[in-house]
N, C-alpha and C positions, 0 to 999 in steps of 0.2 A: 483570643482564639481558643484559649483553652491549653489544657494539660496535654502534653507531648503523646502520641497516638502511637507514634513508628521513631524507632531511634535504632541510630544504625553506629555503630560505636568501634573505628582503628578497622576497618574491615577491607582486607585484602583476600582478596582469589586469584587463583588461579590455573587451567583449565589444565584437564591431564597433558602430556606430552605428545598423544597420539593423534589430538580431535584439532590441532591446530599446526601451523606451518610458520617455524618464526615466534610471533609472538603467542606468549602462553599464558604472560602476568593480565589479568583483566582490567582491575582494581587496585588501587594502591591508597592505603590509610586513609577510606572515607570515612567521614564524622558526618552527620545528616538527620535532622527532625523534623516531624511532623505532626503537625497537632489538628487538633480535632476543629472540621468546620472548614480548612485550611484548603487555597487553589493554588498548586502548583504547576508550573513546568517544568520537565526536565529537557534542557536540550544539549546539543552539541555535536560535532561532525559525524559524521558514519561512525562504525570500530570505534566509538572513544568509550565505550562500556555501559550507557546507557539502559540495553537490555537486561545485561549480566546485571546489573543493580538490580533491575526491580524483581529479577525473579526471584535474588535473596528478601524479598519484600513478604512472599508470599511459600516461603521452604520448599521453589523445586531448587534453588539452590540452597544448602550444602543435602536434600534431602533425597533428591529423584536424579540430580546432576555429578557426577564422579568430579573427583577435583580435590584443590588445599584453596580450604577454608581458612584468615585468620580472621578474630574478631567476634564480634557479636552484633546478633540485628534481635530487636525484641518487638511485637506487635501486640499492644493493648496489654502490655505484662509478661509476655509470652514469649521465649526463648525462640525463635523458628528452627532453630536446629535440634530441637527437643521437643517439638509440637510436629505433629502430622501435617499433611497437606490438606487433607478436607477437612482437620481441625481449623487451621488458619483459615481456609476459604471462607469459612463465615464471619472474619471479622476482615477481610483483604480481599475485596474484589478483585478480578482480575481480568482483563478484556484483552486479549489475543490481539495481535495488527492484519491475521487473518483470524475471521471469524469462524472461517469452517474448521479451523482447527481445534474448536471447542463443543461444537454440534455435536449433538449424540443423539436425536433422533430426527422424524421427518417432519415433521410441521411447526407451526408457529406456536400452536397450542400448548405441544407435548412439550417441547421445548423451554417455555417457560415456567412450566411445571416441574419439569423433570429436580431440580435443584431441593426446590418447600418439601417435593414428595421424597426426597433420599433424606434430608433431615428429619422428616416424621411429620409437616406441619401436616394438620385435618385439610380437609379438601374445599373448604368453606374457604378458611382463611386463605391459602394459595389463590380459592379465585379472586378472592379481596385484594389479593394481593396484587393479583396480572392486571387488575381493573384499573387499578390505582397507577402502577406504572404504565400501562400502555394508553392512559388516557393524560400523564404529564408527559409523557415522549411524543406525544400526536401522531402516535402508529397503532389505533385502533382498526384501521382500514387491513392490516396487514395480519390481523386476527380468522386462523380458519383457513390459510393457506397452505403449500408447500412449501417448505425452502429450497428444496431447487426450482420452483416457478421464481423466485426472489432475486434481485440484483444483487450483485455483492454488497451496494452501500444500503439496499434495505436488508441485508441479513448481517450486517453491521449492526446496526439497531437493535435487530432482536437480542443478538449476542451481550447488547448491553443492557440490554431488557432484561433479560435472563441473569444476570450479575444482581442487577439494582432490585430484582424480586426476595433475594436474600437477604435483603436491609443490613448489607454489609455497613461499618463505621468509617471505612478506606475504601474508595475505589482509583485503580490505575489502571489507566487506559495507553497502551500501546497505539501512537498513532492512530487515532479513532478518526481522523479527516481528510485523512490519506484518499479513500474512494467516495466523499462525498464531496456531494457540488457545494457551493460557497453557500444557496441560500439554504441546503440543509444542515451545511457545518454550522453556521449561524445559532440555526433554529435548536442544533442537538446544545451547543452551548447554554442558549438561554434555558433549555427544559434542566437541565446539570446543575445548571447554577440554582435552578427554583427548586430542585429536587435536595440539593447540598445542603442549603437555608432549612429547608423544611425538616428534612432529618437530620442534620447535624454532619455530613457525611465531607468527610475529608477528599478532595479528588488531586488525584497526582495525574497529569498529561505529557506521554511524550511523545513530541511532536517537530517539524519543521517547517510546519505553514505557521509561523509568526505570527503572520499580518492577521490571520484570523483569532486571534487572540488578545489580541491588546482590548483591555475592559473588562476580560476576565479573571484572569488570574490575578493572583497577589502577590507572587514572589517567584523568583526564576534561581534556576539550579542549571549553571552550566558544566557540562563535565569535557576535559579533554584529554584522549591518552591515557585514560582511565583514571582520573584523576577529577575533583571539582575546583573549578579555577573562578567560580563567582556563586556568590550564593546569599541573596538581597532581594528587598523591595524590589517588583517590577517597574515600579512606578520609578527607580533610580536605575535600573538597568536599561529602558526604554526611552527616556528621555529622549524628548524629539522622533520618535518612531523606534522600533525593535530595534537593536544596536547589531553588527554583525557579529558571527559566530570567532570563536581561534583561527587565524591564520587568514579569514574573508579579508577583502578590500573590495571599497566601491568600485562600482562603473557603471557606464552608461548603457542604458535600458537600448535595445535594438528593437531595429523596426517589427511592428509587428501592432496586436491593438485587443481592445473589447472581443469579447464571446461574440459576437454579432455576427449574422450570415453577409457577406458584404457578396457586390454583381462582382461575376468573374467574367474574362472574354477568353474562350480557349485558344490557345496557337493556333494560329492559321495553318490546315493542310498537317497535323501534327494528329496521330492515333494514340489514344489513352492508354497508361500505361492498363489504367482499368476500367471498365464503366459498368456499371449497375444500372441494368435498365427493369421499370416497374416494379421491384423485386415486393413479394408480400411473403411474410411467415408467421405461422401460429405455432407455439409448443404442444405437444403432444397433452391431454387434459386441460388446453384453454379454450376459452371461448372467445375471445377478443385475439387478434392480431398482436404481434411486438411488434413489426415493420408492417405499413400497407401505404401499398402502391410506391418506395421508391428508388428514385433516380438520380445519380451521380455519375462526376466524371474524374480521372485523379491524370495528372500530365506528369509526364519525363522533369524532372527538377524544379518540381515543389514542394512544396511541405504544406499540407492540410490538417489543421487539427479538429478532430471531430468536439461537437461539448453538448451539454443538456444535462436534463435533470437526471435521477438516481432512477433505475427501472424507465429509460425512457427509447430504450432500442440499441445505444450505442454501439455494446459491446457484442448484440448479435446482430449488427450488421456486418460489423468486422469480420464476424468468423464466416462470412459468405464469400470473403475477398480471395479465398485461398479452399474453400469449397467444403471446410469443417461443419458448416450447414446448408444446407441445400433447398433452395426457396420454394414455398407451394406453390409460385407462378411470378416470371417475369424472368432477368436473364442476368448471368454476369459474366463479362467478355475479360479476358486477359490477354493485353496486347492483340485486339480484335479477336481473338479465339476464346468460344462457348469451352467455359470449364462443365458444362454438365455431363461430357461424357469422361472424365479423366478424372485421374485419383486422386485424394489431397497430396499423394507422396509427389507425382506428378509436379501439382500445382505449386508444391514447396519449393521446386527448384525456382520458379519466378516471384513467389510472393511470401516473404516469411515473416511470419505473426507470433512475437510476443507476448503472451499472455502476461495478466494483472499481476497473479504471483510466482513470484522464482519457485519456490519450493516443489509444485509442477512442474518442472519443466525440466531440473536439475538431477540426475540420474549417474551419474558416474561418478569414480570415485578418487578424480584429480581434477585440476580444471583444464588442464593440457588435455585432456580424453573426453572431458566435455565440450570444449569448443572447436575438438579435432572431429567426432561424431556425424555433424550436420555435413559440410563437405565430404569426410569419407563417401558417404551415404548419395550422395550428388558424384562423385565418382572424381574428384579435383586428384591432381597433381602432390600426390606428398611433400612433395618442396616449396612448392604456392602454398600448400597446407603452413605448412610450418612459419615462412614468412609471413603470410596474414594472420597466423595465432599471435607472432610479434610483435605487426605490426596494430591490432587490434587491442591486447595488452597493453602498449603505450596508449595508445587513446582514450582508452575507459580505465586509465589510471590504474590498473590492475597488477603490473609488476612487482609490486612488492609484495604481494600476495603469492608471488612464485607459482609456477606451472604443475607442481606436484602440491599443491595447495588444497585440501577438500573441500568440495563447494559447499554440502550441506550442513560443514561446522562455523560457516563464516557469518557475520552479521546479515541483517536485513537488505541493508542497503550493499552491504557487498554480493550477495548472493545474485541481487538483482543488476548486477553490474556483468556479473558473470552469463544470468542468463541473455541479457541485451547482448553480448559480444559474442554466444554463439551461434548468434541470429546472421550477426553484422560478416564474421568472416565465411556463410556461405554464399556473399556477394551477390546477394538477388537485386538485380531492378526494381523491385517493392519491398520497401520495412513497414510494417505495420507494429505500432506500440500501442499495449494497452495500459495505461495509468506508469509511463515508466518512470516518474520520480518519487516512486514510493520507497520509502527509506533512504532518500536521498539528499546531504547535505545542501544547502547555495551552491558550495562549492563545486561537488560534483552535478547540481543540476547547469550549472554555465556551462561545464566540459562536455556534459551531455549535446546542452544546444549547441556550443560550437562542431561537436562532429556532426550533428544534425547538419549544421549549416556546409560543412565539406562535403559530407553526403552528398546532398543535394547540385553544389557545385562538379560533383561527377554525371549527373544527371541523373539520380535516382532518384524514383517516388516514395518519400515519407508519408503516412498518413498515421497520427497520434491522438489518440483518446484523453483526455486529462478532464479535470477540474480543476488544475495548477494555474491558475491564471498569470502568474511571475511566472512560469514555466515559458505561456505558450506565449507572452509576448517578446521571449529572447529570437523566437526564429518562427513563427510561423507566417506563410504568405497569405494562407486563405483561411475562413472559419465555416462550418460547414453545421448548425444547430439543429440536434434533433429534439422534438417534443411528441409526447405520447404514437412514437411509433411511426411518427412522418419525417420532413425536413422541412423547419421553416421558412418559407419563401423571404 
């Protein structure tokens, strides 16, 4: 594999007193190498420090992040606490778990430029350079666009596009298959691996879809509690299929099945909690449709999980459920009533829509004040308030994160936990989830399906977006498949 690339050496952190609630220690005495050529994973529950690691990979930690540092991390020679950030950047790629948090300007183009042109390469080279990655990624089509026309998991892509144009010698990827469907998590792997081979380029992935990774990687790094508690051959840690995480145990897989649109019979004499009838929309500067021509139905105590490829309408059919987009032609009824003449504030009180990421969505400066927000707002009972912030905190596992907790210093998966529960305690008859087990353990993804499943036995309408396949067969009753824009019969 080669001479050691990244070495991380006795390195503890941890976080000022301020940014966190409880726990402060992140890190405790990691030892950790990487060498050149080399596929790793990094995994392990929510909060077990996974992120805090690899930003010291690339000096925004101890460099752009406030905190105690002990230890030493050195990349290709180089001290990270004594090198700059856009020094490092050219030898540690880095890919965001949102990719818009790395965008700096609007198209595909500029985008992948932007990196070659702030280093000085000539302009020749960078297009040699955008050709050559975007023709091993197989996202030449997505050349000449905007990135807001783009789906989240094609501006995935670019954002890795945009990394891999720098011929970094490390790249880590921050859950990079979190918003992609299986056959283009596949497909990003196999391009990774032919790209890795060819340049020599070390890839560290942290991730918790497992299952799509076995054949890739070489070695697994599990961390827990901030701590790494395995650290070996994949090929010994997976024996027999991925092995569970710290603290997982088996169980049995619940009903539920394949991506596939299967026949539905609606209740007999029973009104949809929703129904979308013909519905078509185009973005403003396109010329093809996202949705054309359609039509769904969602009932009182089901669970519908929407699936389909990456850019194939999903996620803007969702936002028409609750009126955040509004169709050029066709109709969408909430509990028999045309939301076209009412406000999304309106519509929120019956249909409330989680978006892909917390970070959106998350605005206040406790989580007791963020999950108290949506009710106040809906005009509830300050004592029903209060018991459902309780009683909702026990169910998305959230108590030990404490009520005066701040949202935007907590982990991925905790964030997202926080903003799903202040969807959950404005008690609407419709939840709508977009991709919610992103940064989300097994563990916490079972606890999710079993409220999913209580939910429902209240008689609420779920309806969830994923590409989690182990997600959607713990509880869904229907699948609902879009392709280019339709629903396939």
């Amino acid at each position: 594999m080669g001479e050691p690339l990244l070495s991380v050496e006795s390195l503890s952190y941890s976080y000022p007193y301020f940014e966190t609630e409880g726990k402060r220690q992140a890190l405790f005495d990691i030892n950790l190498e990487i060498r050149t050529g080399e596929r790793v994973v990094l995994m392990g529950p929510s909060g077990s420090g996974k992120s805090t690691l690899i930003q010291t990979f690339i000096g925004l930690i101890p460099n752009l992040r406030a905190g105690r540092m002990e230890g030493k991390v050195t990349v290709d020679g180089l001290d990270t606490s004594e090198t700059s950030v856009p020094g490092l950047s050219k030898i540690v790629g880095y890919v965001f778990q949102d990719p818009d948090h790395q965008m700096v300007t609007g198209d595909v183009d500029s985008e992948l430029a932007f990196g070659p042109e702030q280093s000085g390469i000539d302009s020749g080279s960078i297009e040699e350079r955008i050709t050559s990655v975007t023709e091993m990624l197989s996202m030449e089509h997505l050349r000449g666009r905007e990135l807001a026309d783009l789906s989240w998991g094609e501006r995935q892509k670019v954002a890795i596009a945009s990394v891999l144009v720098m011929r970094p010698k490390i790249i880590v990827l921050d859950e990079p298959l979190s918003g992609l469907d299986r056959d283009s998590a596949a497909s990003l792997l196999e391009h990774l691996g032919t790209i890795g081979k060819t340049w020599n380029i070390a890839v560290v992935i942290v991730e918790h879809r497992l299952d799509l990774l076995e054949g890739f990687i070489d070695r697994v790094v599990v961390m827990d509690a901030g701590r790494i508690v395995y650290d070996g051959p994949a090929a010994d840690y997976s024996a027999g299929g991925m092995a569970l995480l710290p603290g997982e145990t088996g169980g049995v897989v619940h009903a539920g099945g394949t991506c596939l649109p299967e026949p539905f019979v609606p209740p007999e004499g029973v009104i949809p909690a929703i129904e979308v009838l013909d519905v078509s929309y185009t973005y403003p500067h396109r010329k093809t449709p996202v949705l054309n021509g359609v039509s769904a139905a969602f009932y009182p105590g089901e669970v519908v999980f929407i699936c389909g490829p990456n850019g194939s309408g999903k996620s803007t059919f969702i936002k028409h459920l609750n009126g955040i987009l509004r169709p050029d032609s066709g109709r969408v009824l909430v509990s028999g009533t045309d939301i076209a003449g009412k406000t999304v504030a309106q519509t929120a009180s019956l249909v409330s829509l989680v978006g892909q990421h917390a970070d959106y969505q998350l605005f206040e400066e406790t989580i007791e004040r963020e999950l108290a927000f949506g009710p106040r707002n809906l005009g509830m009972d300050e004592g029903d308030i209060d018991h459902s912030i309780d009683e909702i905190m026990k169910l998305m596992d959230m108590t030990h994160l404490g009520r005066k907790g701040r949202p935007l210093k907590l982990s991925v998966g905790e964030k997202q936990r926080v903003a799903i529960a202040s969807h959950l305690v404005m008690q609407t008859p419709v939840v709508v989830l977009d991709e919610p087990t992103l940064g989300l353990d097994k563990i916490l993804k079972d606890k999710l399906a079993s409220l999913i499943r209580d939910l429902k036995t209240r008689g609420k309408t779920i309806i969830v977006v994923t590409h989690d396949q182990e997600f959607a067969r713990l509880c869904a009753d229907r699948f609902l498949y879009f392709q280019d824009g339709c629903l396939v019969p």
